[in-house]
VOGU-3710 file (C-alpha; in Angstrom, 3 decimals, decimal comma):
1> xxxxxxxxxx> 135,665/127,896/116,168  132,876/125,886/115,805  132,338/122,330/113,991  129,484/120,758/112,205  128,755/118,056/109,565  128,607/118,576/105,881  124,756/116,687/105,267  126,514/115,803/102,021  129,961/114,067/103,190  129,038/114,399/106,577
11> xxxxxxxxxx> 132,678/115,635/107,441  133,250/117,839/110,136  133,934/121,548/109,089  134,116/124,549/110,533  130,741/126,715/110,593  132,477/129,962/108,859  132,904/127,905/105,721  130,842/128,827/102,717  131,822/125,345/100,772  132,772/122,366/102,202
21> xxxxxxxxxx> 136,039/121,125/101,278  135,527/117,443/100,631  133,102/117,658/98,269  131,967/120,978/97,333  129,020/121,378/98,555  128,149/124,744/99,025  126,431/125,970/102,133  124,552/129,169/100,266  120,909/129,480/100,031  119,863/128,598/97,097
31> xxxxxxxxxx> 122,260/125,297/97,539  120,224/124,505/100,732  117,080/125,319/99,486  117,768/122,452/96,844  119,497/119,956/99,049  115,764/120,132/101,311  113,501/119,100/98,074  116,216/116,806/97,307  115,756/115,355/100,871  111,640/115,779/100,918
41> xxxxxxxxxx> 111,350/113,870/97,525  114,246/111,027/98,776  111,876/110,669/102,110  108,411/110,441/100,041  109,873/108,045/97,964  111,015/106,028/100,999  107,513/105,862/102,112  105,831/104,866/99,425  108,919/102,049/99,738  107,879/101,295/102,797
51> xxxxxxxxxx> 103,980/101,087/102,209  104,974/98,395/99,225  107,083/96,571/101,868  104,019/96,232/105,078  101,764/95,033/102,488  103,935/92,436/100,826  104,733/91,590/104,110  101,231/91,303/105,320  100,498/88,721/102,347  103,186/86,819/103,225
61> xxxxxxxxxx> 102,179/86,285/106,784  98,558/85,421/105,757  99,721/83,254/103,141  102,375/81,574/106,139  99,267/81,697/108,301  97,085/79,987/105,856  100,114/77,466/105,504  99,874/76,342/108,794  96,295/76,294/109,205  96,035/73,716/106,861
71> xxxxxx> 99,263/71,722/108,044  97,451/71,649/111,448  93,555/70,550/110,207  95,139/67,575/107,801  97,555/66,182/110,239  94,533/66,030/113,040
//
């Protein structure tokens, strides 16, 4: 008998069942089908997360750059 993880609970089941028994999620088509757009629009919406992130993070290190640029030309 074979194992694998519910991508809900991520409890180990065995690959004959048709629902998981932790927490219901059922491993039919049309179940899957939505679990994958519910995983494609949670990984878009990630990204755009992460775009946000790398260029707040970019102004920050011009701003620190900037910072120490002129720390370094008024104590010369």
């Amino acid at each position: 008998m074979a194992l694998h993880k519910c991508p809900e609970c991520r409890h180990k089941i065995s690959q004959n069942a048709m629902i998981c028994p932790h927490c219901g999620f059922s491993f039919e088509t049309a179940s899957l089908e939505k679990y994958k757009q519910t995983l494609e629009q949670r990984r878009l919406h990630n990204q755009q997360i992460n775009k946000k992130s790398a260029k707040l993070q970019f102004i920050w290190l011009i701003i620190f750059a900037l910072f120490i640029a002129l720390a370094g030309y008024f104590t010369s």
